[in-house]
Gaussian input, Z-matrix of N, CA and C with variables (Angstrom, degrees):
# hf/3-21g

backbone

0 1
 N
 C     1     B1
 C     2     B2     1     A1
 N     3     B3     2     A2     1     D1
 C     4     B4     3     A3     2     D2
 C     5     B5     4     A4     3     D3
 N     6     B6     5     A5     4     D4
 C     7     B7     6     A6     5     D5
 C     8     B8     7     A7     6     D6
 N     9     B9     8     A8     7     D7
 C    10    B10     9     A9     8     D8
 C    11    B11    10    A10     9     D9
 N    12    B12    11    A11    10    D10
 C    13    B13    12    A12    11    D11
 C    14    B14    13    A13    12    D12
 N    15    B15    14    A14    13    D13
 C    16    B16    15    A15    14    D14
 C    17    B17    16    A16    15    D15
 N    18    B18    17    A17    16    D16
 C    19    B19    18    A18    17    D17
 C    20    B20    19    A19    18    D18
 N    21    B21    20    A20    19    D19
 C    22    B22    21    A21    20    D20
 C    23    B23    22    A22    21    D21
 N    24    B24    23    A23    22    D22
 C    25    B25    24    A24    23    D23
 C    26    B26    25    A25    24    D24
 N    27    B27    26    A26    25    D25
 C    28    B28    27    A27    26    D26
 C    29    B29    28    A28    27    D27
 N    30    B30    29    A29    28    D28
 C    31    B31    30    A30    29    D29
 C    32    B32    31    A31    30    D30
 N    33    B33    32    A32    31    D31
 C    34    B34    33    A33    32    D32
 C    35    B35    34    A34    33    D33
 N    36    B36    35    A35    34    D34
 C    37    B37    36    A36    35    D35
 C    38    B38    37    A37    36    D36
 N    39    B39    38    A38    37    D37
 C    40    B40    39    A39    38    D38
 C    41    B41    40    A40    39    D39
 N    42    B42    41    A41    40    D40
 C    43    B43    42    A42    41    D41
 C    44    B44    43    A43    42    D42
 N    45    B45    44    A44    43    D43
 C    46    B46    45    A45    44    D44
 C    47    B47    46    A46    45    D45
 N    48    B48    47    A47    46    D46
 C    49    B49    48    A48    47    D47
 C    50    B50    49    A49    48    D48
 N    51    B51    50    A50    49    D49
 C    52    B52    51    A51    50    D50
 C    53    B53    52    A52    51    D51
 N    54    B54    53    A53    52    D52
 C    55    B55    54    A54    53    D53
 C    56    B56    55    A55    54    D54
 N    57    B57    56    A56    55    D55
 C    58    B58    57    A57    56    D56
 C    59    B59    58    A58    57    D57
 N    60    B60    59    A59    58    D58
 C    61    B61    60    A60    59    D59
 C    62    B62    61    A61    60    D60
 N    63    B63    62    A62    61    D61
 C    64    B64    63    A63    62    D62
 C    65    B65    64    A64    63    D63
 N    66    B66    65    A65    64    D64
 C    67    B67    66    A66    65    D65
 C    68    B68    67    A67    66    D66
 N    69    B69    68    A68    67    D67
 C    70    B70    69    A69    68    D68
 C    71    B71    70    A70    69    D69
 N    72    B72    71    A71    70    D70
 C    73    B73    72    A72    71    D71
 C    74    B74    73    A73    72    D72
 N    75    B75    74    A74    73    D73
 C    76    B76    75    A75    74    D74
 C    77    B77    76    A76    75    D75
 N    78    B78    77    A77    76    D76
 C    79    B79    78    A78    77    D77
 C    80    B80    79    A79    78    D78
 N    81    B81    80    A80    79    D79
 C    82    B82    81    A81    80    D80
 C    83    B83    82    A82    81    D81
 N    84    B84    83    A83    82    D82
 C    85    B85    84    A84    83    D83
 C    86    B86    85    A85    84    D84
 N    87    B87    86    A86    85    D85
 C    88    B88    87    A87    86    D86
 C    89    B89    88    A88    87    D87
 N    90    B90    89    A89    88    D88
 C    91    B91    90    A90    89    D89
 C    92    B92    91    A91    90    D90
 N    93    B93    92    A92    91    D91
 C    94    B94    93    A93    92    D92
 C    95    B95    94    A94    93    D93
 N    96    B96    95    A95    94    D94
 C    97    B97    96    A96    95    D95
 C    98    B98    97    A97    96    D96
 N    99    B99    98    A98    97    D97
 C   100   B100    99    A99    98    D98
 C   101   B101   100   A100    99    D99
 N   102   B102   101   A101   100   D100
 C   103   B103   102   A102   101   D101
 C   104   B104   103   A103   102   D102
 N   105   B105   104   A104   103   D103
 C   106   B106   105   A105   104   D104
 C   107   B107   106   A106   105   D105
 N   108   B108   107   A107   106   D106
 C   109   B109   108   A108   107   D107
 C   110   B110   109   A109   108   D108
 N   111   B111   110   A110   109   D109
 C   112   B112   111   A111   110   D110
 C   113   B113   112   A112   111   D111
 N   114   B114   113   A113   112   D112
 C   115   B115   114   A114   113   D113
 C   116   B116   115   A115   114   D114
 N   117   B117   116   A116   115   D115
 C   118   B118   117   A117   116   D116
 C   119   B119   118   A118   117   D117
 N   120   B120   119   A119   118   D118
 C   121   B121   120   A120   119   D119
 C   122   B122   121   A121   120   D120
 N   123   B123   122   A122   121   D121
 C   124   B124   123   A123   122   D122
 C   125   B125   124   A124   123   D123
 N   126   B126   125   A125   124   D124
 C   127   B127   126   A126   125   D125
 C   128   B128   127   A127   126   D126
 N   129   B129   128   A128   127   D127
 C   130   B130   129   A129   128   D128
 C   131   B131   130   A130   129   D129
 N   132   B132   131   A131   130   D130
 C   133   B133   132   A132   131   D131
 C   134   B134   133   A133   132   D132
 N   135   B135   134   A134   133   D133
 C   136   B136   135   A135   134   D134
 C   137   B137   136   A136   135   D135
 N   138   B138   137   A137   136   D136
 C   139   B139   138   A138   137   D137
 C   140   B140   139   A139   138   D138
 N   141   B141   140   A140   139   D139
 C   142   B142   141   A141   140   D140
 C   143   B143   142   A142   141   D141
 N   144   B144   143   A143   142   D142
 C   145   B145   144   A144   143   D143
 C   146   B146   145   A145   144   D144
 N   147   B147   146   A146   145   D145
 C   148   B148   147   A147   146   D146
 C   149   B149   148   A148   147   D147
 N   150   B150   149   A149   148   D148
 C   151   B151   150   A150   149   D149
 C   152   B152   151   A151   150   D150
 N   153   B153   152   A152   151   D151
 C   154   B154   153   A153   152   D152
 C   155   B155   154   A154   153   D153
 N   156   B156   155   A155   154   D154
 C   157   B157   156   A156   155   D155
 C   158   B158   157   A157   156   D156
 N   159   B159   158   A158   157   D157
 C   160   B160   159   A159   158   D158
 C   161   B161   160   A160   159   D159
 N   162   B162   161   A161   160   D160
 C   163   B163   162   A162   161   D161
 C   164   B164   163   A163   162   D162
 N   165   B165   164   A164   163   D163
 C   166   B166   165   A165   164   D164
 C   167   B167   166   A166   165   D165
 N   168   B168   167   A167   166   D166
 C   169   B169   168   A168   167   D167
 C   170   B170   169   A169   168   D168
 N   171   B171   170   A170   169   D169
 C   172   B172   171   A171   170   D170
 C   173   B173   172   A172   171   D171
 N   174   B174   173   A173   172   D172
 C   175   B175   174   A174   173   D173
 C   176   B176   175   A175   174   D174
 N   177   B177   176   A176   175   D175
 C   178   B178   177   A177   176   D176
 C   179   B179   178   A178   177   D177
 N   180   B180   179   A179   178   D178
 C   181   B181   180   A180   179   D179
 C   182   B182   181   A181   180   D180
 N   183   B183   182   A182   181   D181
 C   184   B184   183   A183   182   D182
 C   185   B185   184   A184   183   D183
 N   186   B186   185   A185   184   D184
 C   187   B187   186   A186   185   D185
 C   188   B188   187   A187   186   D186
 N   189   B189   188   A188   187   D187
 C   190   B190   189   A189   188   D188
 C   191   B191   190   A190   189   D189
 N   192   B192   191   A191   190   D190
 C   193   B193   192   A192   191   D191
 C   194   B194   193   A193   192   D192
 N   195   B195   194   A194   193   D193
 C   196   B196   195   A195   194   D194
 C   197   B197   196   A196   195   D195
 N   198   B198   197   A197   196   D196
 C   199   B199   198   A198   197   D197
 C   200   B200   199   A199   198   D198
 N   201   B201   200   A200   199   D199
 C   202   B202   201   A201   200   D200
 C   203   B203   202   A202   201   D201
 N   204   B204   203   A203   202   D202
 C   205   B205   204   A204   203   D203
 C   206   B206   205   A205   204   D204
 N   207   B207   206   A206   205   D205
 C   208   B208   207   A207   206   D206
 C   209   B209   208   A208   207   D207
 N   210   B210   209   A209   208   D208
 C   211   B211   210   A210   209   D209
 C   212   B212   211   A211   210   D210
 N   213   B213   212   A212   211   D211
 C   214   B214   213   A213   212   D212
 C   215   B215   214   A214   213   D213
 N   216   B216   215   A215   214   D214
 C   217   B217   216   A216   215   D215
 C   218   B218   217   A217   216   D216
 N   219   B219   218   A218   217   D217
 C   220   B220   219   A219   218   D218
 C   221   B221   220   A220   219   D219
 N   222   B222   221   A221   220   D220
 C   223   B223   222   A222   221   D221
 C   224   B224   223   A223   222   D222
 N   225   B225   224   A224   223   D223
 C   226   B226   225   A225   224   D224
 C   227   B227   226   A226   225   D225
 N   228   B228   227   A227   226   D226
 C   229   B229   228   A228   227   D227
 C   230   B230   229   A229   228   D228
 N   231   B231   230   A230   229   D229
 C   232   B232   231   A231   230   D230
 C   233   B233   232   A232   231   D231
 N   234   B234   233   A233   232   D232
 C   235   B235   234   A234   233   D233
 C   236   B236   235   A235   234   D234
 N   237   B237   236   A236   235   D235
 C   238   B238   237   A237   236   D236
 C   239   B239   238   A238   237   D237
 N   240   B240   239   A239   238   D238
 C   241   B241   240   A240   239   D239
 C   242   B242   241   A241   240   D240
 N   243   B243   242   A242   241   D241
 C   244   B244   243   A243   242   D242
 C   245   B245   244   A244   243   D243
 N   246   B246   245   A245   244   D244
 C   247   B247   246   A246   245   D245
 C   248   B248   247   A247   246   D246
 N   249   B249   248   A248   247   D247
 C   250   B250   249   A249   248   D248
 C   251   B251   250   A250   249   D249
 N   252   B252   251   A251   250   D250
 C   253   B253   252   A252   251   D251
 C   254   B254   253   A253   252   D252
 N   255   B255   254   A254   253   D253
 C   256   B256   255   A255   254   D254
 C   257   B257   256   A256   255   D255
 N   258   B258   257   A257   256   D256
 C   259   B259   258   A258   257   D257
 C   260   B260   259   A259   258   D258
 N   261   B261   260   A260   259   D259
 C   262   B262   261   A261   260   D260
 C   263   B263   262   A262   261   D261
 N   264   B264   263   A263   262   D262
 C   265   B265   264   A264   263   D263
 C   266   B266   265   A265   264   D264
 N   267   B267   266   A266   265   D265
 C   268   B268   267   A267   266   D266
 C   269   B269   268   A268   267   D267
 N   270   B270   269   A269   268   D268
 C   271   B271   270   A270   269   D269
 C   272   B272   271   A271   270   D270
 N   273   B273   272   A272   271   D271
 C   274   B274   273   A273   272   D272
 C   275   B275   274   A274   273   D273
 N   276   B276   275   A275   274   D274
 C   277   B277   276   A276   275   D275
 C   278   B278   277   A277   276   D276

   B1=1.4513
   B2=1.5294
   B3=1.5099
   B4=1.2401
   B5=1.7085
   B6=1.2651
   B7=2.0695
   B8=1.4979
   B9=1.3107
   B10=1.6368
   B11=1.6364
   B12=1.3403
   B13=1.4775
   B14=1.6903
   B15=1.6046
   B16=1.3314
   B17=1.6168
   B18=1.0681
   B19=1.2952
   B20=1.5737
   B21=1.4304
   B22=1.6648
   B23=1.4432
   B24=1.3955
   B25=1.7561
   B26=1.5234
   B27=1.7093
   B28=1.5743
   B29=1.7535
   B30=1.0508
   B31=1.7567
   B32=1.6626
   B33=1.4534
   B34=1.3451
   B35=1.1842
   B36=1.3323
   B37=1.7650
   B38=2.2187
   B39=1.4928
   B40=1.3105
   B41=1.6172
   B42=1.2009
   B43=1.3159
   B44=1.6498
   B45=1.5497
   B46=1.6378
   B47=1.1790
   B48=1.5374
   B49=1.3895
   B50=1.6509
   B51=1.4750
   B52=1.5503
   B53=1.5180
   B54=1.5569
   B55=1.4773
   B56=1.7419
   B57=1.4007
   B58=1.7152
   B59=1.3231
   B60=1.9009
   B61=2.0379
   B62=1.6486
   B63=1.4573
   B64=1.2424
   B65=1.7481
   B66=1.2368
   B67=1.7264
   B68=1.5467
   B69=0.9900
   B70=1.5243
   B71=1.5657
   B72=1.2057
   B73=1.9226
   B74=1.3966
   B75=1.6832
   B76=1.5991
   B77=1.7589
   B78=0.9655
   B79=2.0379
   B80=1.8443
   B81=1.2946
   B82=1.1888
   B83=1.5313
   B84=1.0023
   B85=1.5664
   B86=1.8287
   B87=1.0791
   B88=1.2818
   B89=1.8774
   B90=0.8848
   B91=1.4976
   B92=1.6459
   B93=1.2148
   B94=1.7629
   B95=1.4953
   B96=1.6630
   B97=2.2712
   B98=1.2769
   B99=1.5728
   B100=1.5334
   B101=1.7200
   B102=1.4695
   B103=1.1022
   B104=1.6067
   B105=0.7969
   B106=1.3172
   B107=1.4669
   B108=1.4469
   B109=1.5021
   B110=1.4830
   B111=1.3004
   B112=1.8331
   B113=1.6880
   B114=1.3635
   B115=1.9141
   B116=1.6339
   B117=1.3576
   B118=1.2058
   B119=1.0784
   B120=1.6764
   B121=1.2608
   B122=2.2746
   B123=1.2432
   B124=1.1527
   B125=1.5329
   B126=1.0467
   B127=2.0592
   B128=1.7476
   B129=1.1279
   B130=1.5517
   B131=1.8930
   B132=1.4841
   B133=1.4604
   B134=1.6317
   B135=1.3407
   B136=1.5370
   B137=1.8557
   B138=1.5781
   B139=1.9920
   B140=2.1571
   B141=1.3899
   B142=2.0156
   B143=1.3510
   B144=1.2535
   B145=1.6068
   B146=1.6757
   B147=1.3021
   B148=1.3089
   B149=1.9704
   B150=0.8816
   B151=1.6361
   B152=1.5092
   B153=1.4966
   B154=1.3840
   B155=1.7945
   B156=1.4246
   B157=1.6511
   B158=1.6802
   B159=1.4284
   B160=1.7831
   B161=1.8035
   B162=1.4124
   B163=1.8582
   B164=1.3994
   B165=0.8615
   B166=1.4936
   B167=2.1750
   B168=1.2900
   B169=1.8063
   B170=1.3262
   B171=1.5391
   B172=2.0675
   B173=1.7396
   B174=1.2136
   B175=1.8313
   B176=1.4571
   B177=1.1590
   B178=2.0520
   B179=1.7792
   B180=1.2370
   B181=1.1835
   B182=1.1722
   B183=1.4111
   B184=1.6570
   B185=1.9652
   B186=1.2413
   B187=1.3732
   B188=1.1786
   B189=1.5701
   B190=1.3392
   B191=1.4081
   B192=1.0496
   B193=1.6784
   B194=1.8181
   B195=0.7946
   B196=2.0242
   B197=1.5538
   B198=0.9741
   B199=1.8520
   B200=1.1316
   B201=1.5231
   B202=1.7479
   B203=2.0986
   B204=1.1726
   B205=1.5026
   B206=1.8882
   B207=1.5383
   B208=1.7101
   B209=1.4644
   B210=1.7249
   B211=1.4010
   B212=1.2706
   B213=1.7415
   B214=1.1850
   B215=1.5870
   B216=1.5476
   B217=1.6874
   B218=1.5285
   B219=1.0185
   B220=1.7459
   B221=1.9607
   B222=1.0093
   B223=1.6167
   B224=1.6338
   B225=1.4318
   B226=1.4002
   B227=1.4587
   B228=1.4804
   B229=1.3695
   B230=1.2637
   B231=1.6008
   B232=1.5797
   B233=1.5334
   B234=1.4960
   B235=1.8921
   B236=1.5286
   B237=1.4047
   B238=1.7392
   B239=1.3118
   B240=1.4810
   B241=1.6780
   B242=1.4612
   B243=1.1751
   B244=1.7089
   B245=1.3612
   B246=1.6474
   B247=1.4249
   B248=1.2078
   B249=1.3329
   B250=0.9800
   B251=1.5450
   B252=1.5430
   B253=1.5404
   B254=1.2748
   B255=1.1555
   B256=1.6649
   B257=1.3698
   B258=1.4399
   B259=1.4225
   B260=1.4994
   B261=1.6632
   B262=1.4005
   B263=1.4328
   B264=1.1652
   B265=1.8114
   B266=1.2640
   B267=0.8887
   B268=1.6812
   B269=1.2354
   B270=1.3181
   B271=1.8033
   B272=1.3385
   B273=1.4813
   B274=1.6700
   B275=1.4407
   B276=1.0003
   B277=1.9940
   B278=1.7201
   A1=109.72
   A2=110.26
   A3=96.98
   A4=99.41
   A5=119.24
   A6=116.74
   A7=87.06
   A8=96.07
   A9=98.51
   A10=109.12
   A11=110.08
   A12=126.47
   A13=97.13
   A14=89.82
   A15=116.49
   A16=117.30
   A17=158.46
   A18=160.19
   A19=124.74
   A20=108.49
   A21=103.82
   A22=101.33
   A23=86.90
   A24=128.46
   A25=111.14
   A26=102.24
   A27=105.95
   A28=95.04
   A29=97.35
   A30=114.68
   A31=103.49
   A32=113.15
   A33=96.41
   A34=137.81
   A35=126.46
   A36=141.46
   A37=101.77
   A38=106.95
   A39=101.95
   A40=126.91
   A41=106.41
   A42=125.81
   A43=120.46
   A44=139.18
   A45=120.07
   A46=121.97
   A47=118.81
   A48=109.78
   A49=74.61
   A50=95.19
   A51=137.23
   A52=102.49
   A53=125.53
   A54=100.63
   A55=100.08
   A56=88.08
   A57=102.90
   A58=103.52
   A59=89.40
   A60=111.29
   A61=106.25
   A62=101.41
   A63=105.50
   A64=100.03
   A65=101.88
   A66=100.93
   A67=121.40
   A68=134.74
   A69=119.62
   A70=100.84
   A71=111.58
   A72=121.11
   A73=104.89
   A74=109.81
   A75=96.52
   A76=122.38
   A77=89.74
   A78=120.78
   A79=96.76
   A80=129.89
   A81=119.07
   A82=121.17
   A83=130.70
   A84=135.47
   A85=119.27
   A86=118.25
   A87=112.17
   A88=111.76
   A89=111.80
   A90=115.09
   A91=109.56
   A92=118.83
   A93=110.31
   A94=92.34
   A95=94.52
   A96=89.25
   A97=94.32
   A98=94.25
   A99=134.87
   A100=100.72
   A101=117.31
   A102=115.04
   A103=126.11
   A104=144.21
   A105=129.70
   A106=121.61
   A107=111.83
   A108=118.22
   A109=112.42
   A110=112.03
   A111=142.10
   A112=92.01
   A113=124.09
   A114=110.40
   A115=91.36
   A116=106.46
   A117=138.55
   A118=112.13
   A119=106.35
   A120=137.97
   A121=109.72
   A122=106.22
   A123=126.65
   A124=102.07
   A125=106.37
   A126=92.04
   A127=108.03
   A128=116.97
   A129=113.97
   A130=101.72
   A131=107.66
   A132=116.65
   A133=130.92
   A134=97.13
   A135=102.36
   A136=97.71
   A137=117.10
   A138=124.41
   A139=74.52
   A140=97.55
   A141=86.06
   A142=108.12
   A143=150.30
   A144=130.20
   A145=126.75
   A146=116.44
   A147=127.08
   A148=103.42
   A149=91.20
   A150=89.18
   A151=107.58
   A152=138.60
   A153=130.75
   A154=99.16
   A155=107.43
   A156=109.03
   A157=91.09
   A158=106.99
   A159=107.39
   A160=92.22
   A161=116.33
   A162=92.97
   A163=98.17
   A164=148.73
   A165=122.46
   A166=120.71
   A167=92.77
   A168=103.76
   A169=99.90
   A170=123.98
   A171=122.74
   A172=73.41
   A173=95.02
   A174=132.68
   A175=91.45
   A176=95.03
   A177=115.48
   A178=98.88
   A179=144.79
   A180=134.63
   A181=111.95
   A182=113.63
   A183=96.23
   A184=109.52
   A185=105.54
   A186=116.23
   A187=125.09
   A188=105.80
   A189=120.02
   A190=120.76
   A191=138.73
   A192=133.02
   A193=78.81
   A194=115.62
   A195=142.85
   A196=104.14
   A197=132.08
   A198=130.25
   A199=117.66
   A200=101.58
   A201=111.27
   A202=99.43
   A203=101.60
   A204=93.40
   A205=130.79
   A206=83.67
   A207=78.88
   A208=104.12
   A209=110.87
   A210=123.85
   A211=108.47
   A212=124.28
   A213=109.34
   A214=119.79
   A215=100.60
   A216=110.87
   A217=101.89
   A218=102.54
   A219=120.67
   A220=115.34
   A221=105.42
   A222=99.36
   A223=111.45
   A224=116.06
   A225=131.59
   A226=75.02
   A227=103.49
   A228=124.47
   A229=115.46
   A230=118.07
   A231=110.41
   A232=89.13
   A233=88.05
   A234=107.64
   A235=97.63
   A236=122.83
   A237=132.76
   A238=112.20
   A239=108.50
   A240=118.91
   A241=141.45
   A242=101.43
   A243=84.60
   A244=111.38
   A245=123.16
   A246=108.51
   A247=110.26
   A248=144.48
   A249=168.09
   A250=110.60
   A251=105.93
   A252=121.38
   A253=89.37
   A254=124.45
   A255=125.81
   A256=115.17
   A257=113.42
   A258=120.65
   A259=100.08
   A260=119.67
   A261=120.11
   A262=103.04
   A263=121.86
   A264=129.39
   A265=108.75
   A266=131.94
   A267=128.95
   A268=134.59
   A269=100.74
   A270=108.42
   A271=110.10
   A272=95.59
   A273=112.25
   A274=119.99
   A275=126.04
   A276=120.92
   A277=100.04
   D1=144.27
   D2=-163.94
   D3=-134.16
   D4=154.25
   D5=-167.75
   D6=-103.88
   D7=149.22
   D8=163.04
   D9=-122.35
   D10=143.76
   D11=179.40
   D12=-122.69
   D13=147.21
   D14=168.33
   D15=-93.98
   D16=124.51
   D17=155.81
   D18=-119.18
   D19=122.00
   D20=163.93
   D21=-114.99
   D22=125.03
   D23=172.51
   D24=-83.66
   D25=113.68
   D26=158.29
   D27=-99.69
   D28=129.28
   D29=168.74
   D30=-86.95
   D31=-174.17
   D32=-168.89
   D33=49.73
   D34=8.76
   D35=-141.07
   D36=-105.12
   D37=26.72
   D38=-172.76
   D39=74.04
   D40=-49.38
   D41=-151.01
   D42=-147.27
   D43=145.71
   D44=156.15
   D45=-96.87
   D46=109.61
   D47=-174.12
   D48=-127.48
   D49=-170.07
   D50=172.33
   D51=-114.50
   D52=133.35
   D53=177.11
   D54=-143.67
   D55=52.86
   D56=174.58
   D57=69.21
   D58=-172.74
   D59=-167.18
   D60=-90.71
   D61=149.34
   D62=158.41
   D63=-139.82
   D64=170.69
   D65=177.89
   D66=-100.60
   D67=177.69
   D68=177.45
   D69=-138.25
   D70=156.30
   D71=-148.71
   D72=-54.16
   D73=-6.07
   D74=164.60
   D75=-109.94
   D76=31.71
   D77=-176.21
   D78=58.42
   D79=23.51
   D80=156.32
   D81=-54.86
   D82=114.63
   D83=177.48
   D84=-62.17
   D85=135.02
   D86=-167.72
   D87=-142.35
   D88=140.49
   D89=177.39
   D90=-64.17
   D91=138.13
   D92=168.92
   D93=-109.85
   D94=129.14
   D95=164.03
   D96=-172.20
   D97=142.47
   D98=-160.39
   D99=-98.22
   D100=138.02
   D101=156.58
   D102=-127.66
   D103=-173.28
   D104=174.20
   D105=-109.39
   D106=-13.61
   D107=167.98
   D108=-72.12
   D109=128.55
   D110=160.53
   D111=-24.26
   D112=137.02
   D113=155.07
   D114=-98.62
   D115=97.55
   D116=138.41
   D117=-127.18
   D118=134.31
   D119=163.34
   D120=60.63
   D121=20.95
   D122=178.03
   D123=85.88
   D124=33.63
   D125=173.16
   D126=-90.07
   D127=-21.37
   D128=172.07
   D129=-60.15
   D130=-73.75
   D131=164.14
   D132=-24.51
   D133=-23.45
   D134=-164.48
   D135=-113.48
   D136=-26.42
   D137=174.72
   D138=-64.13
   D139=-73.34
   D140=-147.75
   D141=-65.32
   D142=-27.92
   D143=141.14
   D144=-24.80
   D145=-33.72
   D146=-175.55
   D147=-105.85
   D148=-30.16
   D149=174.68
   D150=-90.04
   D151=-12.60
   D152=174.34
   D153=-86.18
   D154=-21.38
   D155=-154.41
   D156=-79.17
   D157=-48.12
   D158=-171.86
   D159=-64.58
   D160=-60.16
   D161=-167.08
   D162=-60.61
   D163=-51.43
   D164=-168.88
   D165=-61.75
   D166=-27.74
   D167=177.34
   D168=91.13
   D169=31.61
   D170=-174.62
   D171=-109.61
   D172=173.56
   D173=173.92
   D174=-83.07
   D175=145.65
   D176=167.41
   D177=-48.88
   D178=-26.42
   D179=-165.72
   D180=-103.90
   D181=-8.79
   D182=178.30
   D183=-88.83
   D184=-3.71
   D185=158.92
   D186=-103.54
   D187=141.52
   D188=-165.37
   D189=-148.35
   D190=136.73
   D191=-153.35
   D192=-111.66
   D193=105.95
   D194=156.04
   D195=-76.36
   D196=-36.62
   D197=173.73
   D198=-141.24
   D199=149.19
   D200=161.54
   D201=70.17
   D202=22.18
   D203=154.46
   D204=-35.99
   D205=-34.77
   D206=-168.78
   D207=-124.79
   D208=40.96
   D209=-176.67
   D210=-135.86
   D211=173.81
   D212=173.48
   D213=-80.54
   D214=-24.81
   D215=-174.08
   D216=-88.94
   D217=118.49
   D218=-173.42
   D219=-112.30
   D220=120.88
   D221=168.85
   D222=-113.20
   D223=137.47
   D224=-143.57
   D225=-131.67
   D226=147.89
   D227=145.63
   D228=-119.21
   D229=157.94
   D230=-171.13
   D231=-164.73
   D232=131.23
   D233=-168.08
   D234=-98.95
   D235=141.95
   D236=-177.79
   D237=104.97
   D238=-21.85
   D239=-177.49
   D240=-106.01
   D241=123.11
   D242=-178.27
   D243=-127.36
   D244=-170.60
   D245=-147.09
   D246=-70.66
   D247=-39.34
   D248=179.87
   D249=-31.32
   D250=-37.73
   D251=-179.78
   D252=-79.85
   D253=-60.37
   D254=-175.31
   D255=-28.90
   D256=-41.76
   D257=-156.85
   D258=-87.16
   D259=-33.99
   D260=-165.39
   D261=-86.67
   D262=-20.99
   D263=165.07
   D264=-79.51
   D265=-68.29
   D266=-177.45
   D267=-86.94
   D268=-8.04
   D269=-167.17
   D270=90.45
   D271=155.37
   D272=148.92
   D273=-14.87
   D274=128.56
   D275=164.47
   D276=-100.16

């Protein structure tokens, strides 16, 4: 079974953090997180796959970007996790 998260990714963002929820005009809740890799050639795609996998403690493979590859609003699936982990890593949405 696998959770799905929403995230919009600023690339170029200095740094990889997570920097909490915001909602989007249809009150869907969404992760905001910054990475510091360029999105060229999937290196933005490939820092926040590896930066959701270490805060959560899963392997780079049990995450997977399922949408919006070539957007900022991204939906991830991630196998081992459920929301509950979500909430104790990131907070509240």
């Amino acid at each position: 079974m696998a959770t799905r998260l929403a995230v919009r990714l600023t690339p170029r963002g200095g740094r990889d953090a997570a920097e909490g929820w915001a909602r989007d005009e249809k009150g869907q809740p969404y992760l905001k997180a910054r990475v510091a890799a360029p999105p060229v050639e999937g290196a933005a795609n490939e820092a926040l796959v590896a930066m959701i996998a270490k805060a959560l403690k899963v392997g780079r493979r049990s995450v997977r970007i399922v949408a919006g590859d070539q957007s900022r609003l991204k939906i991830l699936e991630i196998d081992g996790v459920i929301e509950a982990d979500l909430e104790r890593v990131f907070g509240q949405p």
